[in-house]
N, C-alpha and C positions, 0 to 999 in steps of 0.2 A: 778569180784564179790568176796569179803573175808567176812565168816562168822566167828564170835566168836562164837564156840559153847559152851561156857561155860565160866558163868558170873553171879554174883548176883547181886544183890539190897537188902537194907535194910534201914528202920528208927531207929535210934541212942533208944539205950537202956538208961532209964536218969541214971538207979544206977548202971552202969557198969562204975566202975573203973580207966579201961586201955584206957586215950584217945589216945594212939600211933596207927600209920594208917594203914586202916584192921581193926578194932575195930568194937564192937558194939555199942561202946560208939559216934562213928558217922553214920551219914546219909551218904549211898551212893546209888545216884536215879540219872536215866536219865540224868537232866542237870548239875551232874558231869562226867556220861560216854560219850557224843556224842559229846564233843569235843575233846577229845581224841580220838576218833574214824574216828572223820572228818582228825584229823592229820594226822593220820594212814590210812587213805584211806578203813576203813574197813566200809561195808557197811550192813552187818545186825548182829545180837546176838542171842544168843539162851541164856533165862532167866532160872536159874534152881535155885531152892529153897535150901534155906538155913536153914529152919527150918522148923521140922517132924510137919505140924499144914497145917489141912484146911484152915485157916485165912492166911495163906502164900500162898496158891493158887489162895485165892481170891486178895490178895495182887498185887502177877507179873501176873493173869489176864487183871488185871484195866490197870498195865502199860502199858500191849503187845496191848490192845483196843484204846491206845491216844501217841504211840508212832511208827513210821512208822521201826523203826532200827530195832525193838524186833518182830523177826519173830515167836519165839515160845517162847513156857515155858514147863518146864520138873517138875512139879508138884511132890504133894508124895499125896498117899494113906498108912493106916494101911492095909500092907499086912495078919498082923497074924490077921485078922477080915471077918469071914465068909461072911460080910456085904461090903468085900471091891471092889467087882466088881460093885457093884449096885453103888455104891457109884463113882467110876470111870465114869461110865459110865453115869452120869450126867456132868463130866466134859469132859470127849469126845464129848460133842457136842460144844463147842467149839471149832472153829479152830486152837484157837493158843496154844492149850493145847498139845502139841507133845509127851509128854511121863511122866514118873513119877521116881523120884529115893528115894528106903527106905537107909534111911541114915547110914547105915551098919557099917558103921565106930564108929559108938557108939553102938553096939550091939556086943554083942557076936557070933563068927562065925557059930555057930549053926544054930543061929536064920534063916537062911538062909533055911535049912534044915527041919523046924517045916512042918507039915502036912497040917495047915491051907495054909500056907507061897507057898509051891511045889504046892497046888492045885491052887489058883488062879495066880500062876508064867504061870504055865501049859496052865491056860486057855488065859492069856495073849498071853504066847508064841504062841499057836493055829492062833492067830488074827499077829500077826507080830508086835505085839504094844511094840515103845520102852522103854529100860531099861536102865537107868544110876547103874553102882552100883561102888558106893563110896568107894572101897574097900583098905586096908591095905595091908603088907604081909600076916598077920596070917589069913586074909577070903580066899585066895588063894586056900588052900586045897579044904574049902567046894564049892568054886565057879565052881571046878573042877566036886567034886561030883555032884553038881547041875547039870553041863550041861553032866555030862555021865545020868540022868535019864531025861532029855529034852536038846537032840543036837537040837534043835530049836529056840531056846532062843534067842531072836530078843536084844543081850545087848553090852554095849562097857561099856569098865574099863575106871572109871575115873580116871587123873593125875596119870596116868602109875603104878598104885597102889603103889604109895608114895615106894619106896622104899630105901635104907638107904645109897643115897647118899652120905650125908654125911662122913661113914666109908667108902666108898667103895668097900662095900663086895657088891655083886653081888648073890649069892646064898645062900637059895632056890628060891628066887625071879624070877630067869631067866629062868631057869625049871619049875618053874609052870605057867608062862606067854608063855612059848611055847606050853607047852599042852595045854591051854587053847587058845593060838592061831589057834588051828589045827581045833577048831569049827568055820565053813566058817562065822557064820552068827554074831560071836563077831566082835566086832571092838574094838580099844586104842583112849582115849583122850591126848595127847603129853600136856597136860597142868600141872598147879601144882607143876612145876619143882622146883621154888625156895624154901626156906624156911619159913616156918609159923612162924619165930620165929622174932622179930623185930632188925633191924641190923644185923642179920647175915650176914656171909660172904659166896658167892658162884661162882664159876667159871664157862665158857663154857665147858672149857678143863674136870672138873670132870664131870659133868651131859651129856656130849657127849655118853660115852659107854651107858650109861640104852638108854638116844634115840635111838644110834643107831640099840641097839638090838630091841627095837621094830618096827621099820621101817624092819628090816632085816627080821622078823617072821609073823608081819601082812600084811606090805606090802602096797604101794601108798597107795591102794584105800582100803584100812580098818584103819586110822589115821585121825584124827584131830584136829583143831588147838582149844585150848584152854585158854584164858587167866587166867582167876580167879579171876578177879578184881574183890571187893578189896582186896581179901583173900590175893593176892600176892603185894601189898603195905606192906607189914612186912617185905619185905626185897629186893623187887626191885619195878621199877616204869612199867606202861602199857607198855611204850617205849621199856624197858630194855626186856621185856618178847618174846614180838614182834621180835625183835632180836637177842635174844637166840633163838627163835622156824627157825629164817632165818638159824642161824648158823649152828644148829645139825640138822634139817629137810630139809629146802626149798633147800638148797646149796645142796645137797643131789639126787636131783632128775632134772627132764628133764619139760621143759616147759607144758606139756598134765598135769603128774603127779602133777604139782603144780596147775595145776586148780581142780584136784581130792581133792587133801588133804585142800587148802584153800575153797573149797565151795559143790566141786560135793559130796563129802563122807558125809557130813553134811545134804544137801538136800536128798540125798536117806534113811540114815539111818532113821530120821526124818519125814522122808514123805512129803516132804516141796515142790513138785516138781511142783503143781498147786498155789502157795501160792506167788511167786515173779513173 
């Protein structure tokens, strides 16, 4: 069993611009992902929302109810809305509703920190309910702060919080990703790896070290395989992704371990474990 835990869907934007692929200027649904997937031998997804809107929850809802691959969806609530539990908790009765991510990459790292934001993280955290957070380097600091006022926080960093590759600098990225590995109940998403940028050029050989240091710090059984489709059509293909994650991860570890990181780490974090 190999779960994608991280993957969108969208319908094509008509006044968007950029038609180069990963765009919003096209549709990518289902029966562009599950042949690709049938290739790959990968047998469920985990659907996570690409835009901060209730109409996006109902959106990869509808898919995960008429499609058998889309084991879950990782939704978004307005955290800073006193109103936002109540609200969650309407989509919690859904089973394929698995978690929620505030898309933090476009906010300010603060926003993390607001009072409304800590109380209903809190009360989440209380429940074990997951957390995607879409983070950068610069949220790094507050995600830290976060979890020194709730070591509970049932969350894993998405696409190894984008770090800058590209230069090669490594630090402060690698010291705040260790601290914040020290919290048992975080996990790393290994996706995201490539470039957002369309044609760029990228290697196994450079993007090896940030992998490997996060395999080194979190460890088998807190990593997961992510692809990003189509966010990662801008500068490699599903194929190419898949292969990279073999190269700097799977090649990496021991037969037990690769059932952890392709499925077991996924199912647990998620809560997926009556669901297949």
């Amino acid at each position: 069993m190999i779960i994608d835990a991280h993957q969108h869907f969208w319908r094509k934007i008509h006044d968007e611009v950029d038609h180069s692929p990963g765009s919003r200027s096209r549709s990518y649904l289902p029966d562009h992902l599950n042949p690709i997937l049938y290739e790959r031998s990968i047998n469920k997804t985990i659907a996570v929302q690409a835009s901060p809107t209730l109409e996006e929850n109902e959106f990869l809802l509808n898919i995960a109810k008429t499609r058998i691959e889309v084991i879950g969806v990782v939704g978004w609530v307005e955290l800073d809305d006193p109103e936002a539990l109540q609200t969650l908790a309407a989509y919690k009765e859904d089973p394929h509703f698995v978690g929620i991510r505030p898309m933090i990459q476009d906010l300010p790292s603060e926003w993390l920190l607001k009072s409304t934001v800590i109380h209903n993280l809190n009360k989440l955290a209380d429940d074990g309910f997951p957390i995607d957070l879409q983070a950068n380097p610069r949220h790094l600091p507050a995600i830290i702060k976060l979890l020194e006022k709730m070591p509970h926080l049932h969350c894993v960093i998405d696409h190894i919080a984008k770090p800058p590759i590209d230069t090669g600098q490594t630090e402060p990225w690698a010291s705040h990703m260790r601290k914040i590995a020290e919290y048992p109940n975080t996990m790393c998403k290994v996706s995201g790896l490539v470039p957002e940028k369309v044609g760029a050029r990228w290697t196994t050989k450079s993007i090896f070290p940030y992998v490997k240091l996060i395999l080194d710090i979190f460890g088998p059984k807190r990593i997961m395989f992510g692809s990003d489709w189509p966010v990662c059509l801008k500068s490699a293909s599903y194929q190419d992704v898949v292969q990279l994650f073999e190269d700097t991860v799977m090649s990496q570890l021991s037969e037990s371990e690769k059932v952890d990181v392709y499925c077991n780490n996924a199912m647990r974090f998620y809560r997926l474990e009556n669901r297949l």
